[in-house]
N, C-alpha and C positions, 0 to 999 in steps of 0.2 A: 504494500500500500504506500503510495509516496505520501508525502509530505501535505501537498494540498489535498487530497481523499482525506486523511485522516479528519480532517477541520468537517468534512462534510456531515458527521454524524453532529456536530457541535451547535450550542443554541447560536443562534443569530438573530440579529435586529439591526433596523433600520428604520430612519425616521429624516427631516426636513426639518431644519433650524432656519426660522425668519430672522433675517437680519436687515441692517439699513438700507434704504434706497432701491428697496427691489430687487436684495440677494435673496438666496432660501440656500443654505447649505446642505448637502448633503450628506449622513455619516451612516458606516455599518458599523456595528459591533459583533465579534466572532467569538465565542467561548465563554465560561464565565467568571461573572463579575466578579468572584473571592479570588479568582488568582491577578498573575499581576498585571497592570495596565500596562500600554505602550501603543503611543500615540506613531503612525505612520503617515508621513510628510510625502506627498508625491511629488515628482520632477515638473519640469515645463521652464519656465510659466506657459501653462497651456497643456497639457498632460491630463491622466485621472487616476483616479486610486482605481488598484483592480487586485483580485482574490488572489493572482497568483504572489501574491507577498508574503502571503499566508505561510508558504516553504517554507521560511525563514524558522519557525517560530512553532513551539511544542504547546498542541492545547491542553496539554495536564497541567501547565505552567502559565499561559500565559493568554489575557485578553487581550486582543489585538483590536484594535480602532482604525479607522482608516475614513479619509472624507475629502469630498472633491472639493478645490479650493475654487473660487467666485471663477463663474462662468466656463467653468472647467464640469464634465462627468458626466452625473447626476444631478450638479444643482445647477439653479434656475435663477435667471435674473433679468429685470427690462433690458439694461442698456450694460452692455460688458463691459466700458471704457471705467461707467462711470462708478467713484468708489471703490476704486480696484486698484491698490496698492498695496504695498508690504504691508505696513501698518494697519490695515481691514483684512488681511489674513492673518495675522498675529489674534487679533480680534476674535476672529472664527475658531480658528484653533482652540482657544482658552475657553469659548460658549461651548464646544464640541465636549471637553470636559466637564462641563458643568451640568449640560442635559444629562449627562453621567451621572452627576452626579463623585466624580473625583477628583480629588484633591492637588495630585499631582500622578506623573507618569513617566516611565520612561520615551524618550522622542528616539527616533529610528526613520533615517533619511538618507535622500541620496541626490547629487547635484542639486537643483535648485531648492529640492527639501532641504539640502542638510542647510543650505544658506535661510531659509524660512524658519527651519528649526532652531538653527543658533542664536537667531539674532529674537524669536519668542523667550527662549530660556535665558539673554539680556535683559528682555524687558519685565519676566516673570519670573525670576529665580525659584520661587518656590515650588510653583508648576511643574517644574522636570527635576528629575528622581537621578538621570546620566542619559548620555547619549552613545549611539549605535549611527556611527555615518558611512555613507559610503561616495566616493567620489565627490570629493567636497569641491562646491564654490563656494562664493564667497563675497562677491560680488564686486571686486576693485575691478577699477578699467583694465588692470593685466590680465587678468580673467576675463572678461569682456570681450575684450580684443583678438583674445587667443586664438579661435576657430579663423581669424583672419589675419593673423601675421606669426614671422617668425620666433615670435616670442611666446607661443602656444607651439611650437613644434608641426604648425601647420602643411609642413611639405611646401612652400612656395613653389616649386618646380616637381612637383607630383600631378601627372596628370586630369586627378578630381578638381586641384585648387586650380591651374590653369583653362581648363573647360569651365570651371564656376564664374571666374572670372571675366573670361571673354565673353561667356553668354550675359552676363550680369552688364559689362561694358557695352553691348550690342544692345539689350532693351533697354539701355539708360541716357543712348547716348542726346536724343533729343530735350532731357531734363533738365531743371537744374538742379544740381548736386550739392549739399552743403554736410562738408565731410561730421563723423563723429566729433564731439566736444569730449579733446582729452585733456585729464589734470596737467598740470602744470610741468610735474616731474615727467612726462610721457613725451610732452610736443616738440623736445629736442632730437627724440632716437626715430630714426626714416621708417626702423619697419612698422612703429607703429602710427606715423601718419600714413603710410600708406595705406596700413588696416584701417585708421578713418576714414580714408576716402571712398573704398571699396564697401564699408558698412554705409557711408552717406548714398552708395547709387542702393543699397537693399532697401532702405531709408527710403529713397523717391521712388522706386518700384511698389515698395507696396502703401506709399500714399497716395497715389495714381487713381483716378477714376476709372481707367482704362482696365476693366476686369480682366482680361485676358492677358494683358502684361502683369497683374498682377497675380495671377495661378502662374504666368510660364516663368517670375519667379521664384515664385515657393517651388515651385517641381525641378528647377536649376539649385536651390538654395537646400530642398530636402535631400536630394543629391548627391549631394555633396557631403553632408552633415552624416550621410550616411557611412559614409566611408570613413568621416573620422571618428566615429561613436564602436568600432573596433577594429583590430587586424585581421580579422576574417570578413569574408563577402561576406555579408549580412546580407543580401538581396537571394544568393546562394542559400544560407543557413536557415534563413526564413521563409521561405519558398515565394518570398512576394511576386516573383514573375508570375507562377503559377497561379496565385489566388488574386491578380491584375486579371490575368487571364479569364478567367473565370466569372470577373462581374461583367453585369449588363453595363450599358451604356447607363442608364440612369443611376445604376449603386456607381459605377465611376465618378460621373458628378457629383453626387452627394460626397461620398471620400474626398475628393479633391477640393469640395467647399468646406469639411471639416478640417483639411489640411490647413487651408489658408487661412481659416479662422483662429487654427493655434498655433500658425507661426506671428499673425497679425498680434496677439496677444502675446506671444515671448516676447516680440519684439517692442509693444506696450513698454515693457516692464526693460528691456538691454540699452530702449533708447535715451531712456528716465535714470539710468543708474541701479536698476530696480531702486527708485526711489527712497536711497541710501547717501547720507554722505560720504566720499571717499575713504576708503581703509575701515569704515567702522566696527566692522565685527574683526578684523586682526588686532585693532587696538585696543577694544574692550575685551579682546580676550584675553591681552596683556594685563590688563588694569587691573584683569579679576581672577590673576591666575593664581593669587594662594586658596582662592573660596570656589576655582569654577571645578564642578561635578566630575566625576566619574566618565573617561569620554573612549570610546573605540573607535578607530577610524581603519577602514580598508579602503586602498586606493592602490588602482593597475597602474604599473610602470610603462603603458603604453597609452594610454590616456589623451587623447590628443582634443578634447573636449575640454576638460578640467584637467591641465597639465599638474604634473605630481610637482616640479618645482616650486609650483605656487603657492603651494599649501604644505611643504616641509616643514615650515617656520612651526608650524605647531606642535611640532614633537620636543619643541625645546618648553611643553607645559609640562608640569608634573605628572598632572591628572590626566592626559593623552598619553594613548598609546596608539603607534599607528605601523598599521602594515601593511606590508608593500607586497601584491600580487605579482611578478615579473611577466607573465601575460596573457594578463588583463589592461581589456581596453575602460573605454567609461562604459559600458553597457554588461552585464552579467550574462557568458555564453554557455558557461562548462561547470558541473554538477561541484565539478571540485572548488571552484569560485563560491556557490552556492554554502559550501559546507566551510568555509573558510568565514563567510558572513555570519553563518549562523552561530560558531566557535564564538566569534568574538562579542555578539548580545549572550551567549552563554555565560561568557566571562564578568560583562558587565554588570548581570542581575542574580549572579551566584552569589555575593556575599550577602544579599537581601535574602537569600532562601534561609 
């Protein structure tokens, strides 16, 4: 019986949290409520919580949580733009607990969760119990910029990043362009004004009226993204040619306007800073490194998404401990990956048993 079967005999619930402006959150709860909580932070911005996370995690131990953050999943909202920043998913998260009914919980994330996640357990210390992260951001413009220049290990002269490019340069070129707004320490080094300029034509693409320029470049920009989210064909491993093949002309559509709805919406949140000021979760987690919890971190040494350099700096906390996959990309492929995740929330909520 794997991992996720097991959970299937398990109580479950779900429910709709009203929030401001026309959110409704969505949360499930898996197993039950005497053993221990841990709250699960999904990717994106623009992603969903989904059952297979479930792997992770043993129901004779532990309740697991999981909730689609604004305009993402399951939940519902009039207008997606509006009220939709870090600081109103911090929000949600914390209500997510409360219709709970608990107190606090372990947080368990990955890329843009684990940056959701740290920077909730800054503003609610009490709230999280430790963390369980995996492929951390974090949200500084080096991270930012990474997927677009040589300081994310992006291949510049790798056939993905030069096809991404030209096609990007070719439906932008009648636009005008106004590169990424990089901090101050960034706008001396070339590669990363170049990554602003190349993220300012994604920038006028998909603020374009012209829907058709803007699907061909989500589908250049997915692409792409694909290739650096691991070192194996993911197109190959997932059978997506097959299951493209497969849809009607109308399920294509639809995919293809849910695609561009949650690149539209990452990009919300990449072109705003995710609405953070610069460095803030590196430096706060400086400021609070003799009181900050119990933390696990797994991160692939191939990573070309959330490069591992970027977030080394955190092993120099006490209360961190982080390990390094050799290959692993950002994306979870191999059983062994899997088991190496789940070791280390093992670690972190053993001395609670």
């Amino acid at each position: 019986m794997s991992c996720v079967d097991r959970w299937q005999t398990q109580e479950r619930r779900s429910g709709f949290i009203e929030r401001d402006h026309g959110h409704v959150i969505y949360y499930a709860a898996h197993g039950s409520a005497s053993k221990t909580p841990v709250l699960l932070f999904h990717g994106g911005p623009g992603d969903a919580s989904s059952e297979s996370s479930l792997r992770y995690f043993n129901p004779e131990h532990d309740f697991v949580i999981r909730f689609d953050q604004r305009a993402c999943g399951m939940s519902r909202c009039q207008e997606r733009f509006e009220a939709n920043q870090t600081q109103d998913l911090m929000g949600d998260a914390l209500a997510v607990l409360d219709a709970l009914g608990i107190e606090s919980a372990y947080f368990f994330a990955s890329s843009w969760g684990a940056c959701l996640a740290l920077i909730t357990g800054i503003a609610a210390p009490s709230r999280v119990r430790g963390f369980c992260l995996r492929s951390v951001f974090m949200a500084t413009a080096a991270e930012i910029i990474a997927p677009f220049s040589k300081l994310g290990l992006a291949r510049p002269r790798s056939p993905e990043y030069q096809r991404f490019r030209l096609e990007l340069e070719g439906l932008t070129q009648t636009l005008d362009i106004r590169p990424y707004a990089l901090p101050a320490a960034l706008c001396s080094d070339v590669d990363a004004v170049d990554a602003a300029m190349l993220m300012g034509r994604l920038e006028a693409a998909l603020s374009s009226s012209d829907i058709a320029l803007k699907c061909a470049a989500m589908r250049s920009y997915k692409a792409y993204e694909l290739a650096l989210l691991s070192p194996l064909n993911l197109r190959k491993f997932w059978g997506l040619d097959l299951l493209e093949a497969e849809m009607s002309e109308a399920d294509q559509r639809s995919f293809e306007a849910a695609e561009l709805e949650s690149l539209e919406l990452f990009w919300h949140y990449m072109r705003s800073a995710c609405f953070m000021e610069e460095g803030k979760i590196p430096k706060a987690l400086w400021d609070l490194r003799e009181t900050w919890p119990r933390t696990e971190i797994v991160h692939g040494a191939l990573d070309q998404l959330c490069p591992l350099h970027l977030i080394e700096n955190l092993k120099r906390l006490k209360s961190v401990r982080l390990t390094v996959l050799s290959e692993m990309g950002h994306v979870v492929t191999t059983e062994e990956e899997v088991i190496a995740i789940s070791a280390a929330y093992r670690r972190l909520t053993s001395q609670a048993r």
